[in-house]
C-alpha positions as CSV (number, residue, x, y, z in Angstrom):
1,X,0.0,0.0,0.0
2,X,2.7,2.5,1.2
3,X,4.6,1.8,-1.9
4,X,1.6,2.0,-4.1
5,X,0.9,5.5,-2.5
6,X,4.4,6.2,-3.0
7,X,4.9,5.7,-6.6
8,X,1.7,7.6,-7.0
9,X,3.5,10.5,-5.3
10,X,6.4,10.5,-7.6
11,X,3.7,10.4,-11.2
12,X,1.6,13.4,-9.2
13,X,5.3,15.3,-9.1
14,X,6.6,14.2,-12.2
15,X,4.4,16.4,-14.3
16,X,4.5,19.4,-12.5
17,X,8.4,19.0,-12.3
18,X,8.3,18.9,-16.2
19,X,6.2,22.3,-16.0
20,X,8.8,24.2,-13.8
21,X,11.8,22.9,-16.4
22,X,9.4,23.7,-19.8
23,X,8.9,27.1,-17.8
24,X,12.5,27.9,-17.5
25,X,13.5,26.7,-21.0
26,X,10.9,29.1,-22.4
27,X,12.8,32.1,-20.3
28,X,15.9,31.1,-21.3
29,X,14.7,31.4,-24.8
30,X,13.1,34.5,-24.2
31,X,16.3,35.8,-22.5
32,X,17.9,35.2,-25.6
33,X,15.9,36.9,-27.3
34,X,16.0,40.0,-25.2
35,X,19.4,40.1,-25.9
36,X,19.7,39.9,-29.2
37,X,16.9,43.0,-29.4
38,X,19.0,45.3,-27.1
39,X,22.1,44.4,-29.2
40,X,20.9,45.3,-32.4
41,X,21.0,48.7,-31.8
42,X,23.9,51.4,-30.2
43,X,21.7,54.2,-30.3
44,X,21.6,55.2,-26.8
45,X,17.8,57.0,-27.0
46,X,16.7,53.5,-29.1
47,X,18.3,51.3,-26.9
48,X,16.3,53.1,-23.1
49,X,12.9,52.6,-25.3
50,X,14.1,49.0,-25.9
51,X,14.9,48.1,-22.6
52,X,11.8,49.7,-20.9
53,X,9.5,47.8,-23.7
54,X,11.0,44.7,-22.7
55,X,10.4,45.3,-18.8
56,X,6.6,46.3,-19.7
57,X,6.0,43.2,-22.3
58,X,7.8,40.8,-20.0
59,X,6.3,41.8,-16.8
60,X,2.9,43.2,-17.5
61,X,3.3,46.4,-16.7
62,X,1.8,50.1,-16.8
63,X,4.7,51.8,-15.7
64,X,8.3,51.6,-16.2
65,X,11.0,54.3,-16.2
66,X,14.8,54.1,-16.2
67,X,17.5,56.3,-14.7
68,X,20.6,56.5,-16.9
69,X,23.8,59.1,-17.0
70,X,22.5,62.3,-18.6
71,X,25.4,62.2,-20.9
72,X,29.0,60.9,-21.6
73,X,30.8,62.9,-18.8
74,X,28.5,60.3,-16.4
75,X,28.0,63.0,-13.9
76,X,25.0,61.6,-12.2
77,X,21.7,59.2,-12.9
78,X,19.1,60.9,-14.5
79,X,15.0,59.7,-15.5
80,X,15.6,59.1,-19.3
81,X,12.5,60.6,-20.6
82,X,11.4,57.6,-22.5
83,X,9.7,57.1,-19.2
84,X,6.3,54.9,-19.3
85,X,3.1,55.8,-17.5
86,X,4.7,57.8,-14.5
87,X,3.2,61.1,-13.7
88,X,6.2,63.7,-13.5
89,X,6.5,66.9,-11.9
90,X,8.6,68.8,-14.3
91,X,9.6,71.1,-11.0
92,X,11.5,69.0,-9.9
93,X,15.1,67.0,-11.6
94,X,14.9,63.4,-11.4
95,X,18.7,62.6,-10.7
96,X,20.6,60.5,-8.4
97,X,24.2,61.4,-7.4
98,X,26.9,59.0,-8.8
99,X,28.4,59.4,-5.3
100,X,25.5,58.8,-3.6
101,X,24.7,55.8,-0.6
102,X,21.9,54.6,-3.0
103,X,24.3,53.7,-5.8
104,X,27.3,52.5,-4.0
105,X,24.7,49.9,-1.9
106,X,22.9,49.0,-5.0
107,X,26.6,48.3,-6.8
108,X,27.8,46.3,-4.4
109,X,24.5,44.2,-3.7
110,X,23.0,43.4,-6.7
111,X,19.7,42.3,-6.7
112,X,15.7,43.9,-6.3
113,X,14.5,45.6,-4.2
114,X,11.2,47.2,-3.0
115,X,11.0,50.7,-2.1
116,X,10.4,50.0,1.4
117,X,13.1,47.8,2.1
118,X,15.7,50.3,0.5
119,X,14.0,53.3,2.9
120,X,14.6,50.5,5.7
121,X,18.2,49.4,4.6
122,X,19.5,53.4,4.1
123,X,17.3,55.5,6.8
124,X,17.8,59.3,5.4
125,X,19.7,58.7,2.4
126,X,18.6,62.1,0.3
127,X,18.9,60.2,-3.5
128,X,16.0,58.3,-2.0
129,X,13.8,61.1,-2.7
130,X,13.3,61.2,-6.4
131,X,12.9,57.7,-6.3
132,X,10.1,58.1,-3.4
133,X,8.1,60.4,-5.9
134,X,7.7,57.9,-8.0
135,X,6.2,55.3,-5.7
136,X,8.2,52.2,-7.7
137,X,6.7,48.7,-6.6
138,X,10.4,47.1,-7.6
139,X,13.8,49.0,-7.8
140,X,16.2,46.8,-9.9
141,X,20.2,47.9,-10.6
142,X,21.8,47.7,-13.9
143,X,25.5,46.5,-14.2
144,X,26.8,45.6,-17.0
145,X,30.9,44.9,-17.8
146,X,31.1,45.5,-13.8
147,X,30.0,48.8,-14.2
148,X,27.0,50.2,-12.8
149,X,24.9,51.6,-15.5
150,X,21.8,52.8,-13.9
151,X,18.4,51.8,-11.9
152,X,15.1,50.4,-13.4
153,X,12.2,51.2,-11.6
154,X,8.8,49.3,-12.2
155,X,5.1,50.0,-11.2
156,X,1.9,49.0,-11.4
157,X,1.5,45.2,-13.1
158,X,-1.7,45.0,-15.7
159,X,-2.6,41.7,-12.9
160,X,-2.2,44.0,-9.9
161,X,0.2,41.7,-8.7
162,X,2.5,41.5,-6.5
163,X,6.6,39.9,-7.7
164,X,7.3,36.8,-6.8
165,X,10.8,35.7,-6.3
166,X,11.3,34.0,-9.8
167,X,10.0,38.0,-10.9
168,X,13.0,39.2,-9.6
169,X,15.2,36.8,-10.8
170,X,13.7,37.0,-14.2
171,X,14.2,40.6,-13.8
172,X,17.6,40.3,-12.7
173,X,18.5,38.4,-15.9
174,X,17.0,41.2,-18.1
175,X,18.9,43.8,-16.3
176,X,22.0,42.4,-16.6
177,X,21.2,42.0,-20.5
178,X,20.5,45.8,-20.8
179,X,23.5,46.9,-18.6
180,X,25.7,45.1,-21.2
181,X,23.6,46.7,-23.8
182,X,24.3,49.6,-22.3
183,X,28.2,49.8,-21.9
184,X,28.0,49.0,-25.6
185,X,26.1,52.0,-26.1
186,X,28.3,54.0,-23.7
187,X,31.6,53.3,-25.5
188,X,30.2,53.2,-29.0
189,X,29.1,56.9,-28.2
190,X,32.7,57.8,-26.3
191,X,34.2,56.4,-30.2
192,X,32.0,58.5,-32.2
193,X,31.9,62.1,-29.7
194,X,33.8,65.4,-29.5
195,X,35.0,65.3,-26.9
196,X,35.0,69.0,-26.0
197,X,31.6,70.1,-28.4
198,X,29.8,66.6,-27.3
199,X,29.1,66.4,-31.0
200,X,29.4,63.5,-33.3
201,X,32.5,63.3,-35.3
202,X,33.2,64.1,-38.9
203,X,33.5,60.4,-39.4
204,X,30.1,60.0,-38.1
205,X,28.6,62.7,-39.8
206,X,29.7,61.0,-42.9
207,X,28.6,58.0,-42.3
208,X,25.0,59.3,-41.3
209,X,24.9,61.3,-44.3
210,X,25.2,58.5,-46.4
211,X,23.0,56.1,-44.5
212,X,20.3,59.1,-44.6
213,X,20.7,59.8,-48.4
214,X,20.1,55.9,-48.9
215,X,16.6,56.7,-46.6
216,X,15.5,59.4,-48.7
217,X,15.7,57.7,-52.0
218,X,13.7,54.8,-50.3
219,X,11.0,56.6,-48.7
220,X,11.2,59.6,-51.3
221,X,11.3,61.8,-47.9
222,X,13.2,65.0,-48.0
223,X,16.4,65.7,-46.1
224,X,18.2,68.5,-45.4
225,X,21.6,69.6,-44.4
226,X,23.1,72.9,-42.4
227,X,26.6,73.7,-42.6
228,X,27.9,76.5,-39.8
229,X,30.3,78.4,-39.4
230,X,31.6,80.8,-36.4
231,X,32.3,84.3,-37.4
232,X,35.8,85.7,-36.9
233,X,36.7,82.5,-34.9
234,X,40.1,83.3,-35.4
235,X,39.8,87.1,-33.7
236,X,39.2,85.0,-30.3
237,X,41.6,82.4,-30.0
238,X,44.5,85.8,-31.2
239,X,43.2,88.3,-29.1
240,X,42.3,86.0,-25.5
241,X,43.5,82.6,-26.3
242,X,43.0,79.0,-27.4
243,X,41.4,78.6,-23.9
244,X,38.9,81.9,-24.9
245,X,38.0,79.9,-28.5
246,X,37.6,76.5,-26.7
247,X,35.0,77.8,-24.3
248,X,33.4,79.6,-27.9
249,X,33.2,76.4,-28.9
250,X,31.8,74.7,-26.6
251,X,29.1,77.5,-26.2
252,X,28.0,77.5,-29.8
253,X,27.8,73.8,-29.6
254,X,25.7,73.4,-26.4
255,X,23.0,76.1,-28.1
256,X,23.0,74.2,-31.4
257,X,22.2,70.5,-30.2
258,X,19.7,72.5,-27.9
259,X,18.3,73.8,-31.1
260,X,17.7,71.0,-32.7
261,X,15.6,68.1,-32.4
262,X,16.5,64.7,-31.0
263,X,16.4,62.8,-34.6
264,X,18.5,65.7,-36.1
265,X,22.3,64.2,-36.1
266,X,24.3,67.4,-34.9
267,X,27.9,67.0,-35.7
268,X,31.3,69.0,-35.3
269,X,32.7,68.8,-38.8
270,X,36.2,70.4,-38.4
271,X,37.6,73.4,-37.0
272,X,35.0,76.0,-35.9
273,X,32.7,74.6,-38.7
274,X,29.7,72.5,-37.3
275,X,27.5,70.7,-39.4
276,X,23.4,69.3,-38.8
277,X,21.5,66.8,-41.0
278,X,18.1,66.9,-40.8
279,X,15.9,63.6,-42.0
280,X,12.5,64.1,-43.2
281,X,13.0,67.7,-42.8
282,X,12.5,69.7,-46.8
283,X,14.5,73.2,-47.3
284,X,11.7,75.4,-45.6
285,X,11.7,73.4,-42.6
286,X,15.1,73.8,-42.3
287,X,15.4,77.4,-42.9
288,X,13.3,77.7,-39.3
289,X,15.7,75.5,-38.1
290,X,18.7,76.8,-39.2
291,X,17.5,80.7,-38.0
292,X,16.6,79.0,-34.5
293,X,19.9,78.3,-34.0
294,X,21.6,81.4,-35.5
295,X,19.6,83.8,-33.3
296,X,20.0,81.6,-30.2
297,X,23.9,81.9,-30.6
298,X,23.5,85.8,-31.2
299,X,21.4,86.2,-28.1
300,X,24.1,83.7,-26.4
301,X,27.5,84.9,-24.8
302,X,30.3,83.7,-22.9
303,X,32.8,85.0,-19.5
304,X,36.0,85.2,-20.0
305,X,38.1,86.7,-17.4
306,X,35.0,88.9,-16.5
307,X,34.7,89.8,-20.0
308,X,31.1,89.1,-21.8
309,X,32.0,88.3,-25.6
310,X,29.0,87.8,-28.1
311,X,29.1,85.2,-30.6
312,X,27.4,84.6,-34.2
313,X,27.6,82.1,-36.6
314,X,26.7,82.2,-40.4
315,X,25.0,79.4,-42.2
316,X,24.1,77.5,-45.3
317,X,21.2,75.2,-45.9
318,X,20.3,72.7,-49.1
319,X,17.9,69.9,-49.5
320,X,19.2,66.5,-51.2
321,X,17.8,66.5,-54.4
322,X,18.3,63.0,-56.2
323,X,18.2,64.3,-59.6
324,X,21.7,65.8,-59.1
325,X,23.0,64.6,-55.7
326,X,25.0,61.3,-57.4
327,X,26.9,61.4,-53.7
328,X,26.9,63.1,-50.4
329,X,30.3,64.8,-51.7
330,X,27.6,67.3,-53.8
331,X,25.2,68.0,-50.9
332,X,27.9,69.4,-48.9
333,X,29.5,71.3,-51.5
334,X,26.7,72.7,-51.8
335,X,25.6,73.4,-48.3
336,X,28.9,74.9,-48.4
337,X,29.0,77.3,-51.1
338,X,25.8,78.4,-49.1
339,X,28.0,79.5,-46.1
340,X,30.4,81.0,-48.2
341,X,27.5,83.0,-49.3
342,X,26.6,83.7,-45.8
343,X,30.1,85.0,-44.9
344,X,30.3,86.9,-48.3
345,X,27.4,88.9,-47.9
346,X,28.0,90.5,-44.2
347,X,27.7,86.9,-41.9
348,X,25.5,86.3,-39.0
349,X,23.1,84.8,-42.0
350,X,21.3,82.1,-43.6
351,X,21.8,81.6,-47.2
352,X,19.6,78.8,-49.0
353,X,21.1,76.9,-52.5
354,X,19.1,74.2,-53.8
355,X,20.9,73.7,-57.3
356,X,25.0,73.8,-57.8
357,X,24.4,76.8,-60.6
358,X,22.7,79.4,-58.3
C-alpha cells in the first residue's frame, strides 16, 4: 500500500516537475531573445525605449522608467525621458548622485528591491527622494561589464500583482542583458563624440549622411543639411586665447544641439565649422531650423576673465535633391558654397542653395 501510494507520489510530481523545467526553458529562450533585441542597436535613445518595452512586455506592466547618465561625462543618474506611465513633476530634476549611498549599496549588492526595504536598509539617504516620488513597486540595478549603469524602476502590473521571487530573478537576468547593452552603447558613443563640443564626429557625420541619403531615396522623404560656421573665430583664439576659443566652442555647440531636435544628427565637422542633418525635414523646414539656431547663438555669450564676448555664426542650408545629388560629396559642396554666401554677404546669416548653378 505505502509503496503504491508512493509511486503515485512521484507520477503526481513528475508532471508538474516537467512544467517548472518547460517554464524555465521558455525564459531562457526569451532571455535570448531579449538580448539579441537590445544588441541590435547602439543608439543610446533606441536602446532606453528597448529596454523599458521589454520590462513592460515581459512583466505586464503600466509603468516603467529608467535612470541613466545624462550624458557621456556620467556626472550623475538621471530619469531618461522615455519614461512609461509615470506622472512627473517637471519642477523638480529626477537625478541621483553618482556618489550617492543609494548607488554605491545598490553596486555592491546586486539584486531587487522594493522601495520600502531600500527606505529600511539606508534611513535618510537624500537620492531616496526622487525615487520616493515615483512610488516604484520594484527597484532593480543595472550592471553591466562590472560597471554600474543605472536603476530600473517598475510600477503598477496590468494583474495588480504582487513579484514573486522568480519575478526578480527573471528581472535580474534582463537587467544584466541591458547593462551590457548599455556599456555598448556608452563606448560606442565615447568612439563617435567630441570630446570637447559633445558632438558627433566628422567620421560619423559622414557616415550618417550616407545612411540618410540611402533613406531618402527609399522613402522619397526629404532631407536637409546645415553647414555653420563661427564668425571671426580666429579674432578669439589671437586676441584671449585657445582657452577663450575652446569655451566659444563649446558654447555654440551646447545652443546648437539645444536647437535641434533629437532625430536631427548634430555634428562638429572640423575646426569651428559645425554641421546638422536633418531627415525628413524639406528646405523650408530647415530654414526655421537653421535661424533658431543662429539667433539663439547671437542672443548667447560667454565670460571670459569677467569679459562678456557675443558670438554669431553664419549658415548655409540645401535639400538633397536625387536628380543631381550622385553622392553626399555634392550636398555638402553645396551646403557649403551656401556658407560661403553667408560669410560673403556681411555673416551672422542664412543663405539657402538648392541647385549647384545658383
Amino acid at each position: 500500500m505505502n509503496d503504491d501510494m508512493s509511486l503515485y507520489d512521484e507520477d503526481i510530481k513528475f508532471p508538474v516537475e516537467i512544467e517548472q523545467y518547460e517554464r524555465k526553458i521558455y525564459d531562457l529562450k526569451q532571455l535570448i531573445e531579449i538580448s539579441k533585441g537590445l544588441n541590435s542597436t547602439l543608439d543610446y535613445n533606441v536602446l532606453i525605449d528597448s529596454i523599458l518595452l521589454t520590462c513592460m512586455g515581459q512583466m505586464q506592466l503600466l509603468k516603467a522608467g529608467i535612470f541613466t547618465h545624462r550624458s557621456i561625462d556620467r556626472q550623475e543618474f538621471v530619469l531618461h525621458r522615455n519614461y512609461k506611465g509615470f506622472e512627473i513633476d517637471h519642477k523638480n530634476e529626477y537625478l541621483i548622485p553618482t556618489n550617492s549611498k543609494l548607488i554605491q549599496f545598490l553596486d555592491a549588492n546586486f539584486r531587487c528591491y522594493t522601495l520600502d526595504e531600500l527606505k529600511e536598509l539606508l534611513p535618510d539617504e537624500p537620492s531616496l527622494e526622487n525615487l520616493i516620488r515615483l512610488d516604484p513597486s520594484l527597484i532593480v540595478p543595472l550592471k553591466g561589464k562590472g560597471t554600474f549603469n543605472g536603476i530600473i524602476v517598475l510600477a503598477e502590473r496590468i494583474n495588480q500583482k504582487g513579484f514573486s521571487e522568480s519575478d526578480k530573478e527573471y528581472m535580474l537576468n534582463i537587467a544584466s542583458l541591458a547593462g551590457i547593452a548599455i556599456q555598448n552603447a556608452y563606448l560606442y558613443e565615447l568612439a563617435t563624440t567630441d570630446m570637447m563640443t559633445k558632438l558627433k564626429i566628422h567620421h560619423y557625420f559622414q557616415t550618417a549622411l550616407m545612411e540618410e541619403r540611402e533613406k531618402s531615396l527609399k522613402s522619397s522623404l526629404p532631407l536637409s543639411l546645415i553647414m555653420m560656421d563661427i564668425d571671426h573665430f580666429k579674432n578669439f583664439n589671437d586676441t584671449y586665447g585657445h582657452s577663450c576659443g575652446d569655451m566659444v566652442l563649446k558654447n555654440v555647440a551646447s545652443v546648437m544641439s539645444n536647437s535641434v531636435r533629437q532625430s536631427d544628427i548634430a555634428a562638429r565637422y572640423g575646426g569651428e565649422e559645425f554641421a546638422v542633418i536633418l531627415p525628413h525635414t524639406d528646405i523650408n523646414e530647415a530654414f526655421k531650423v537653421a535661424e533658431r539656431v543662429r539667433i539663439s547663438v547671437q542672443k548667447s555669450y560667454i565670460l571670459f576673465k569677467r569679459k562678456k564676448l557675443s558670438i554669431t555664426v553664419s549658415l548655409g542650408i540645401t535639400q538633397f535633391n536625387p536628380a543631381i545629388d550622385i553622392s553626399t560629396k555634392n550636398i555638402i559642396e553645396r551646403a557649403d558654397k551656401a556658407l560661403y554666401v553667408s560669410k560673403q554677404q556681411g555673416r551672422n546669416r542664412t543663405t539657402v542653395l538648392l541647385s549647384d548653378n545658383e
